[in-house]
C-alpha positions in Angstrom: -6.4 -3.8 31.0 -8.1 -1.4 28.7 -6.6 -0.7 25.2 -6.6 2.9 23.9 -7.7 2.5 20.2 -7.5 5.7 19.9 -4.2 6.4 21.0 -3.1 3.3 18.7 -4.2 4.2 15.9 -2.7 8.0 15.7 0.5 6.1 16.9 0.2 3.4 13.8 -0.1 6.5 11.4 2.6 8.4 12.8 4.9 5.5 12.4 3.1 5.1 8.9 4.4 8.1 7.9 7.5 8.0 9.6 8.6 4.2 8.0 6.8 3.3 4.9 8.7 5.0 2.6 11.8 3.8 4.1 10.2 0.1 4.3 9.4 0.6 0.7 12.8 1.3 -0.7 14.5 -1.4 1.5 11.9 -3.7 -0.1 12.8 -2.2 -3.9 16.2 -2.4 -3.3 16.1 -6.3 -2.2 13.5 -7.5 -4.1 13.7 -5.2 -7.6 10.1 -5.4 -8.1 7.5 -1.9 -7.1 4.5 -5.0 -6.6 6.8 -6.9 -4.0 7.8 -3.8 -2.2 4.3 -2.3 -2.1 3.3 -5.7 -0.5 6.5 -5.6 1.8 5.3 -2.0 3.0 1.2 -3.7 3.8 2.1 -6.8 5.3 4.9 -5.1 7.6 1.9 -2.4 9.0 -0.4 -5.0 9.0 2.3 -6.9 11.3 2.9 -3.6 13.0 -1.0 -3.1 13.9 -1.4 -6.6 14.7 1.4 -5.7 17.3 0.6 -2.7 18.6 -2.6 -3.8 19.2 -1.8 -6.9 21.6 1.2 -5.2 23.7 3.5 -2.0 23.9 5.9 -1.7 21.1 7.2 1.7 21.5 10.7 1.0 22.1 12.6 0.4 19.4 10.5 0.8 17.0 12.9 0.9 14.4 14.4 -2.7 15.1 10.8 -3.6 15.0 10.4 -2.4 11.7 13.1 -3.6 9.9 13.3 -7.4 11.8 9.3 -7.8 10.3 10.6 -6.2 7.2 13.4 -8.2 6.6 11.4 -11.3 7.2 8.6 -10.4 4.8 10.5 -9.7 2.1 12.4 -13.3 2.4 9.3 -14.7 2.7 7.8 -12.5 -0.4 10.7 -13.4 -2.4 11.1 -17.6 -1.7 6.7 -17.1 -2.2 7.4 -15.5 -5.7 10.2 -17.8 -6.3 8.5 -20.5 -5.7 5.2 -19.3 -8.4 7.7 -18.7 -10.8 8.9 -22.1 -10.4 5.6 -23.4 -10.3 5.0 -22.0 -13.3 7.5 -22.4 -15.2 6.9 -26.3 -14.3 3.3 -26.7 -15.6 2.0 -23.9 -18.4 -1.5 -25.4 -17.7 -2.2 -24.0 -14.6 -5.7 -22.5 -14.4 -6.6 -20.3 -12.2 -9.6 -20.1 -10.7 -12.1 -17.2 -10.2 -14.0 -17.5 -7.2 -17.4 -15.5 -6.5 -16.0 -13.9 -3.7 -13.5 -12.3 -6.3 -16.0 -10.4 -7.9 -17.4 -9.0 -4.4 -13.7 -8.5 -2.9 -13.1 -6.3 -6.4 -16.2 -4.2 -6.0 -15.7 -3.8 -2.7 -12.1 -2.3 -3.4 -13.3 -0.3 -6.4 -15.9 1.3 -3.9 -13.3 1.7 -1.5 -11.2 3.5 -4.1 -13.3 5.4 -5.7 -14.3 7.4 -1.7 -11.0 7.9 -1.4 -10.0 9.7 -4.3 -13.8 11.6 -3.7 -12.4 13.2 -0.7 -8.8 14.3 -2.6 -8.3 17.9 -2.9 -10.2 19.0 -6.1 -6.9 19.7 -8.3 -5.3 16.7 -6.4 -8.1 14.8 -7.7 -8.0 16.0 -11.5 -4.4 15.3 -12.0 -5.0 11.8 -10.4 -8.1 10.8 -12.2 -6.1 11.7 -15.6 -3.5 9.8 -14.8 -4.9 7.0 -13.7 -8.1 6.3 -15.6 -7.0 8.6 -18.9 -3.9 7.6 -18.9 -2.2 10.6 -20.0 1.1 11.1 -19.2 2.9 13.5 -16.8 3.6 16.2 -19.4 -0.2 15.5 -20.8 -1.3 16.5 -17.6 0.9 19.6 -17.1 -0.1 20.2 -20.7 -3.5 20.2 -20.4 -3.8 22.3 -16.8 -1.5 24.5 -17.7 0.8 23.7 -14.9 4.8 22.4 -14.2 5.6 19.0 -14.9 6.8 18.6 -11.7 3.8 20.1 -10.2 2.0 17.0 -11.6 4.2 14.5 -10.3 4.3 15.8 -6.4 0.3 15.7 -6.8 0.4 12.5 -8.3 2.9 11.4 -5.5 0.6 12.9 -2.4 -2.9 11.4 -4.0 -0.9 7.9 -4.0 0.4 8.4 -0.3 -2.8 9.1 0.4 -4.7 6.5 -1.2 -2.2 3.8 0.0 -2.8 5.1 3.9 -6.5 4.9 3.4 -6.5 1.6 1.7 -4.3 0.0 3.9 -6.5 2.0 7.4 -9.9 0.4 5.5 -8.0 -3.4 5.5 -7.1 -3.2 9.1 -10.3 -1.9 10.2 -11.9 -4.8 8.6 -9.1 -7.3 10.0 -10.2 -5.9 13.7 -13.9 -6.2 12.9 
């Protein structure tokens, strides 16, 4: 049986855009923490693709959804749990940097950096002072001479966009 990649993947982004946001929130709401539910939101697509890849999962996609969701985040949770236990048990732990650290980071930072290349040019701007400025929302509108708001639904789109590039770029390297 031959599998239509193509047809997969528009299918994946479709019910990226359809669900993350939704996945997100569950995942705020339960665990109270934006890093848990970001990594709630990449580890359920990541379960999702892994999914859609090896059979059809078209109906109910919502159950599907929520059942990996709910299962991440208690396993996200009794994880986090369990390092703040650890600890909170021994002070000394050292962690250790690895070489591949330093390759997996410039490998991201490359990644990163192509993506935010290809944002719209204004999109781009307000994201790059944001984010490596750090000025603030009303900075931003400030300096462009532009709403406050206007900043933040750029700042929102560049994010959405990053994240769905970011997370594309991991699976494409899990399948290859």
């Amino acid at each position: 049986m031959e599998i239509n990649y193509a047809f997969i993947v528009r299918r994946f982004e479709e019910y990226f855009d359809l669900w993350s946001s939704k996945v997100y929130q569950y995942a705020l709401n339960k665990t109270k923490s934006s890093y848990l539910a970001e990594e709630t939101v990449q580890r359920v697509f990541i379960k999702l693709w892994k999914n859609m890849r090896d059979k059809n999962i078209d109906s109910s996609i919502e159950s599907q959804i929520f059942c990996i969701t709910r299962t991440v985040v208690i396993d996200l949770v009794k994880a986090e749990y369990n390092r703040k236990k650890l600890l909170d048990h021994d002070q000394t732990v050292v962690l250790r940097h690895s070489p591949h650290d330093d390759f997996y980071a410039k490998q991201l930072s490359s990644t990163l950096h192509e993506i935010v290349d290809k944002l719209p040019k204004k999109r781009r701007e307000i994201f790059m002072l944001s984010r490596f400025s750090n000025l603030s929302h009303q900075e931003i509108a400030k300096k462009l001479a532009i709403s406050t708001k206007t900043v933040e639904n750029q700042l929102t789109l560049a994010l959405k966009t990053i994240r769905k590039a970011l997370l594309f770029s991991i699976l494409v390297q899990i399948i290859f």
